[in-house]
TORTOR-401019 format. One record per residue (C-alpha): chain; x, y, z; residue number from 0; residue in one letter. Coordinates in nm, 3 decimals, padded with zeros to 5 digits. Example, Ala and Ser with C-alpha at 12.3 -4.5 7.8 and 13.67 -1.06 7.14 Angstrom:
# residues 2
{A,{01.230,-00.450,00.780},0,a}
{A,{01.367,-00.106,00.714},1,s}
This chain:
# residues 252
{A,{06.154,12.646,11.836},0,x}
{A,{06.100,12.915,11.592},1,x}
{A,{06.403,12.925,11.421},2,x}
{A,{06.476,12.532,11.422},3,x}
{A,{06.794,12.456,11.168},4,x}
{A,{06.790,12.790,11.038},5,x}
{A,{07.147,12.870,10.927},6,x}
{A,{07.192,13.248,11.001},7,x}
{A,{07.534,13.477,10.972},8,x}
{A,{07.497,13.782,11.238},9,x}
{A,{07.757,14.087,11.212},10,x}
{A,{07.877,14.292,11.483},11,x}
{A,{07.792,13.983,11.671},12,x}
{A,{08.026,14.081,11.977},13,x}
{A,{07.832,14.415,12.051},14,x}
{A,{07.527,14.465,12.259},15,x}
{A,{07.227,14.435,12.005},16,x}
{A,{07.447,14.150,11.773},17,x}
{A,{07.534,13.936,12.116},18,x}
{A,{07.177,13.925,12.258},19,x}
{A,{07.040,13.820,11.918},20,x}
{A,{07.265,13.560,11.886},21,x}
{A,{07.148,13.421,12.218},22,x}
{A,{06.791,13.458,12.110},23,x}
{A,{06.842,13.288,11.779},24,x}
{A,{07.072,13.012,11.928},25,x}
{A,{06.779,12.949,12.195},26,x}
{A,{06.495,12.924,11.918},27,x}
{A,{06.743,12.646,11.767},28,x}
{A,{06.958,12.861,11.530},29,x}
{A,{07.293,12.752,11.382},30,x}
{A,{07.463,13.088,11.325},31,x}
{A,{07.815,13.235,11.195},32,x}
{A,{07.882,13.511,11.375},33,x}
{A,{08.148,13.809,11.245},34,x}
{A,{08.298,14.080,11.354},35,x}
{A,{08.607,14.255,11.357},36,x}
{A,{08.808,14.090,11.644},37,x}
{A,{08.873,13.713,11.719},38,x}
{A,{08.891,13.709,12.071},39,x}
{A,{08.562,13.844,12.187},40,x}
{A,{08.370,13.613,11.909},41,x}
{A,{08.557,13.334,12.067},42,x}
{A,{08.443,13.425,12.403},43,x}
{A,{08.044,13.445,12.278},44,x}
{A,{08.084,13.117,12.105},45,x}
{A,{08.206,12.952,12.404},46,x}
{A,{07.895,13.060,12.592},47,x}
{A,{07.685,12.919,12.343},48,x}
{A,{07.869,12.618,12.237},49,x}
{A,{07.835,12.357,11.935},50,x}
{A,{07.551,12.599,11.779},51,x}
{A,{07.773,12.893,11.697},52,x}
{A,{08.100,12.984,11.468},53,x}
{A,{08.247,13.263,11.400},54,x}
{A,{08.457,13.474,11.145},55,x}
{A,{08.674,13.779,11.211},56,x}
{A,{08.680,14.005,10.939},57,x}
{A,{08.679,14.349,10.847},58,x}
{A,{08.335,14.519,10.741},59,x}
{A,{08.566,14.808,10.563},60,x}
{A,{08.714,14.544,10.323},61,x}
{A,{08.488,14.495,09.994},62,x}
{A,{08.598,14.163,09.936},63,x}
{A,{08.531,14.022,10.306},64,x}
{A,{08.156,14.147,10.274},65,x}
{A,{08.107,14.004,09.919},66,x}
{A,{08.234,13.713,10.030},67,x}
{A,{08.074,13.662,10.317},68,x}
{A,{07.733,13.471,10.252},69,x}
{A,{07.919,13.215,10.026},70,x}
{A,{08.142,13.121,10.319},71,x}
{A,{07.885,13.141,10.582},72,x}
{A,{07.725,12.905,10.370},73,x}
{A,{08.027,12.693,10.325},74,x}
{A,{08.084,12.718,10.735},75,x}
{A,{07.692,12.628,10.787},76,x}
{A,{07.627,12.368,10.538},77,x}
{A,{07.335,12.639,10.375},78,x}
{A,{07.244,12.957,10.433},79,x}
{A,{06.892,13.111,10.573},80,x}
{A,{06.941,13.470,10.658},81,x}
{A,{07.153,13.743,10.727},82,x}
{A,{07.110,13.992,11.020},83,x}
{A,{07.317,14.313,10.909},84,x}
{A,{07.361,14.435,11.253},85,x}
{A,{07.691,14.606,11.277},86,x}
{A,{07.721,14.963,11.209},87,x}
{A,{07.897,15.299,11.413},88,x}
{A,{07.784,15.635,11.551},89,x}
{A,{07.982,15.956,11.420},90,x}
{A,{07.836,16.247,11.642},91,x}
{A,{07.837,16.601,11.499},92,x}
{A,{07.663,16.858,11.286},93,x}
{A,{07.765,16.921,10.928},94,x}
{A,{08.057,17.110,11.013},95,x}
{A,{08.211,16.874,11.278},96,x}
{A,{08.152,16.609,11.049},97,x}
{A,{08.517,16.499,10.898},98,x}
{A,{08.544,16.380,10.520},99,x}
{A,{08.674,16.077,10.706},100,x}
{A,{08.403,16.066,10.939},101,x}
{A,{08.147,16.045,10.669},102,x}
{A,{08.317,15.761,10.443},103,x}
{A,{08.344,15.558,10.731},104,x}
{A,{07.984,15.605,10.808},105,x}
{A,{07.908,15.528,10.458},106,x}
{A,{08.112,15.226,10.407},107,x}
{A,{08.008,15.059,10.710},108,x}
{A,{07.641,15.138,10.810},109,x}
{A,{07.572,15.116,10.404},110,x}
{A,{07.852,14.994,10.178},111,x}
{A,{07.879,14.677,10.389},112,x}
{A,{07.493,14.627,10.444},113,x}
{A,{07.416,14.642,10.045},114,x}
{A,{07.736,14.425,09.979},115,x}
{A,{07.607,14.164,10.191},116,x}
{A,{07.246,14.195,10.114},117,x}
{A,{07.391,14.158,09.734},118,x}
{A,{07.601,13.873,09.797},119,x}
{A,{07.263,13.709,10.021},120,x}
{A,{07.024,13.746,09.756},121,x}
{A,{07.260,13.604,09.513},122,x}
{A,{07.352,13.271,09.663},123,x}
{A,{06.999,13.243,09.784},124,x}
{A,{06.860,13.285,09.393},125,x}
{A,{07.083,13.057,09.269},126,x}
{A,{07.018,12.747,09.501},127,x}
{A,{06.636,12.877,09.447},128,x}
{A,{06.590,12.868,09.808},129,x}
{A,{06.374,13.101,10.030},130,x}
{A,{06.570,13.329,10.313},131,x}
{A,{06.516,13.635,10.536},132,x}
{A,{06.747,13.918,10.564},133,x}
{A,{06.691,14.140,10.895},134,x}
{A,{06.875,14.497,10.840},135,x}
{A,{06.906,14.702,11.211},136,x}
{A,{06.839,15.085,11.085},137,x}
{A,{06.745,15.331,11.323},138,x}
{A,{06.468,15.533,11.436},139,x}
{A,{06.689,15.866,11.421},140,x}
{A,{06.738,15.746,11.021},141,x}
{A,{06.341,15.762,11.030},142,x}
{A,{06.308,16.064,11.226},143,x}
{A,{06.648,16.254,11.252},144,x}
{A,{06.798,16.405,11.595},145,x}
{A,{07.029,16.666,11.616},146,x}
{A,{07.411,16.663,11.557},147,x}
{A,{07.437,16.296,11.437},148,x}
{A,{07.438,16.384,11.057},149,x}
{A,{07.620,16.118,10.908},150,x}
{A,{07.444,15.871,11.154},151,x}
{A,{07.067,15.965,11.040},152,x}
{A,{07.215,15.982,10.683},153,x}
{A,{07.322,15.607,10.680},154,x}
{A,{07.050,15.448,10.850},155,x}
{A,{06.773,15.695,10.636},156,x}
{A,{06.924,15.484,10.328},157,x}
{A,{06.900,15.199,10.528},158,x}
{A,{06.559,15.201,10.545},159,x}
{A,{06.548,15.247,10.178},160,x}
{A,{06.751,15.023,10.079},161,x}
{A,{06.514,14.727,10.315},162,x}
{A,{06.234,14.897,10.144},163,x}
{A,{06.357,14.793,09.782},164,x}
{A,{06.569,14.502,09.879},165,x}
{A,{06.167,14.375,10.022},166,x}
{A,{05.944,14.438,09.702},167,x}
{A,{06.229,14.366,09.441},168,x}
{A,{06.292,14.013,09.606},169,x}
{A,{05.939,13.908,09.752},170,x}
{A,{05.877,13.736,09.445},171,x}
{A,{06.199,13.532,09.489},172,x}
{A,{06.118,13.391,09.854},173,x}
{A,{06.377,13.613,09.988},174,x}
{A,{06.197,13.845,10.327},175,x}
{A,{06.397,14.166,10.340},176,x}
{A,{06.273,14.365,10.661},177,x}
{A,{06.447,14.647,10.939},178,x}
{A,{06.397,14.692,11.318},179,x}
{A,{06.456,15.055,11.347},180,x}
{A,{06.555,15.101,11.735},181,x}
{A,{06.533,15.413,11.953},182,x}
{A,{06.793,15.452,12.183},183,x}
{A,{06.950,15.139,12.342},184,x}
{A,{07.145,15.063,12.616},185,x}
{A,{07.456,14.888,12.477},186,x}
{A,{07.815,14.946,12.562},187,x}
{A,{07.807,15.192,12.255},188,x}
{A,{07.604,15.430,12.397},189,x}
{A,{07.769,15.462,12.725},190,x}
{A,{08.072,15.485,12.588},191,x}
{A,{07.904,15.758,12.367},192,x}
{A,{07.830,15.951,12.746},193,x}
{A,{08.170,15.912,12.839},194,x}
{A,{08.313,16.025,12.523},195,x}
{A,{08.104,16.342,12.639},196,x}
{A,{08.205,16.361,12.948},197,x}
{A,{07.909,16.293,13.141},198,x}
{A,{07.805,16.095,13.444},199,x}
{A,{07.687,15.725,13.249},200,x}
{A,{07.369,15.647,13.495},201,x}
{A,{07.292,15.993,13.527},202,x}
{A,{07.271,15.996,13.147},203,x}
{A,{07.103,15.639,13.123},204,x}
{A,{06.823,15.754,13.389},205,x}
{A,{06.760,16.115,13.202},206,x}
{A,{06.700,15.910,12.902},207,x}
{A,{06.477,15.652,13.040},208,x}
{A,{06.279,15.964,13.162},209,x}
{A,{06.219,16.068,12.804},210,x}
{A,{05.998,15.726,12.733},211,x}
{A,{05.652,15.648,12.813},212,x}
{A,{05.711,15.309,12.840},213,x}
{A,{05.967,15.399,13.125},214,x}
{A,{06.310,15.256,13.005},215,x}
{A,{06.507,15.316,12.694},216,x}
{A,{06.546,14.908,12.540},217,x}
{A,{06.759,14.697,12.619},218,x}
{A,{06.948,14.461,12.381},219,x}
{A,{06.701,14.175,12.407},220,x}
{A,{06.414,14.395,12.340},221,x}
{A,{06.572,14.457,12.038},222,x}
{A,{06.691,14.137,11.975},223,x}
{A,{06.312,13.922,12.010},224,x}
{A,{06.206,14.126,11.714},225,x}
{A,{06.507,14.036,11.491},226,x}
{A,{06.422,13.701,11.583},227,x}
{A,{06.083,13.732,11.478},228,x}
{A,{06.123,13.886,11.166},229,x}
{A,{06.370,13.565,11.132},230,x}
{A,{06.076,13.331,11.193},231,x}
{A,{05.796,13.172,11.004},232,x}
{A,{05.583,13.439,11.271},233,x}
{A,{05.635,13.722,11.038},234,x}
{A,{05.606,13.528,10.706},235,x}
{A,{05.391,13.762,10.573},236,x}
{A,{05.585,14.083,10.653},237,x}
{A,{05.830,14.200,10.380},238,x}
{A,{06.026,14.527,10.306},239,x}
{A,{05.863,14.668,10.619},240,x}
{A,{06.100,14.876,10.872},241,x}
{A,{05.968,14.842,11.223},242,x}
{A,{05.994,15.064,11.462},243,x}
{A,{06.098,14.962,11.805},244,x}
{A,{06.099,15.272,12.033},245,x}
{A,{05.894,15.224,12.332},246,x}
{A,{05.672,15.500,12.205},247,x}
{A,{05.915,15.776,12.249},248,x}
{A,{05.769,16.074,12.083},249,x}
{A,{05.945,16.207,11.742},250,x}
{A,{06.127,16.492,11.797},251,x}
């Protein structure tokens, strides 16, 4: 199995993208911590994959809870191999829908949180001199940017940057820092991002599979098997790289 005893913390583990990867990485022989902000559905994802998984409620918008994070996933785990910074949220709108509020939420969650954790990672990891992988989900609209999702491209744009330098500072330490940039994907975030809008969900879905040569936008496992190799000793030799997993959707 290609992540056999690896001890890895996933956030926004009860979402789409963080759920499916912590089926993949539970199946490749994973023990994982998984976080996010309410008990209940964690419970229920744990329960489906049993003895391997834990979790952690906690708050992504409280400083403390993501510096502390790594240190008690390794205290939970007995160790610590990697961290999959998964979680993150959509604000929709150009500059001038865009709320002050809107874009310090944005900030503190799709960055704030991912450097705090990638800080606190690298830390413990240096200290017990031990080699780990850290697997940041950016985006390809952070790469490319779309229309009326400034905050959104903003975030995952330093994202990228921040894997990018988070890779070469740390190579020499053992410590793998690399992104999966996604296109669209078909989690429950999106839909409900259609039905926010007011539009017909599958009509939406099928215009948008239209859009990709490969004939389908991803799903969550498509997203998830590359997290899980960038986990694995398969991609040892791939650092501070942000891959793009888009199903060769054209730019633009």
């Amino acid at each position: 199995m290609r992540l056999d005893q690896q001890r890895l913390v996933i956030t926004g583990a009860a979402g789409g993208i963080g759920r499916a990867t912590a089926r993949r990485a539970v199946a490749e022989g994973a023990q994982v911590l998984l976080t996010d902000r309410e008990a209940e559905p964690l419970e229920r994802v744990c329960v489906e994959l049993g003895e391997a998984a834990q979790w952690l409620a906690g708050d992504l918008l409280e400083p403390a809870f993501c510096d502390s994070l790594a240190e008690q996933a390794a205290s939970r785990l007995n160790g610590l191999d990697g961290v999959i910074n998964n979680a993150g949220i959509i604000t929709r709108g150009n500059v001038l829908a865009t709320r002050d509020a809107d874009w310090r939420a944005s900030f503190a969650i799709n960055v704030d949180a991912v450097f705090r954790i990638c800080r606190s990672a690298i830390a413990w990891l240096t200290t017990q001199r031990q080699a780990g992988v850290i697997v940041n989900v950016a985006s390809c609209w952070g790469l490319y940017p779309g229309p009326d999702h400034l905050a959104y491209c903003t975030t995952k744009a330093a994202v990228a940057a921040m894997t990018r330098c988070l890779g070469r500072d740390h190579a020499p330490d053992r410590i793998r820092v690399n992104a999966v940039a996604p296109n669209e994907v078909d989690t429950p975030m999106l839909r409900s991002g259609f039905e926010i809008r007011g539009l017909n969900v599958d009509t939406a879905v099928s215009e948008l599979d239209a859009s990709v040569p490969l004939g389908r936008i991803a799903t969550p496992d498509d997203i998830a098997d590359v997290i899980v190799f960038l986990c694995s000793d398969q991609s040892r030799y791939v650092c501070g790289s942000v891959i793009e997993v888009n199903g060769a959707k054209p730019v633009g």
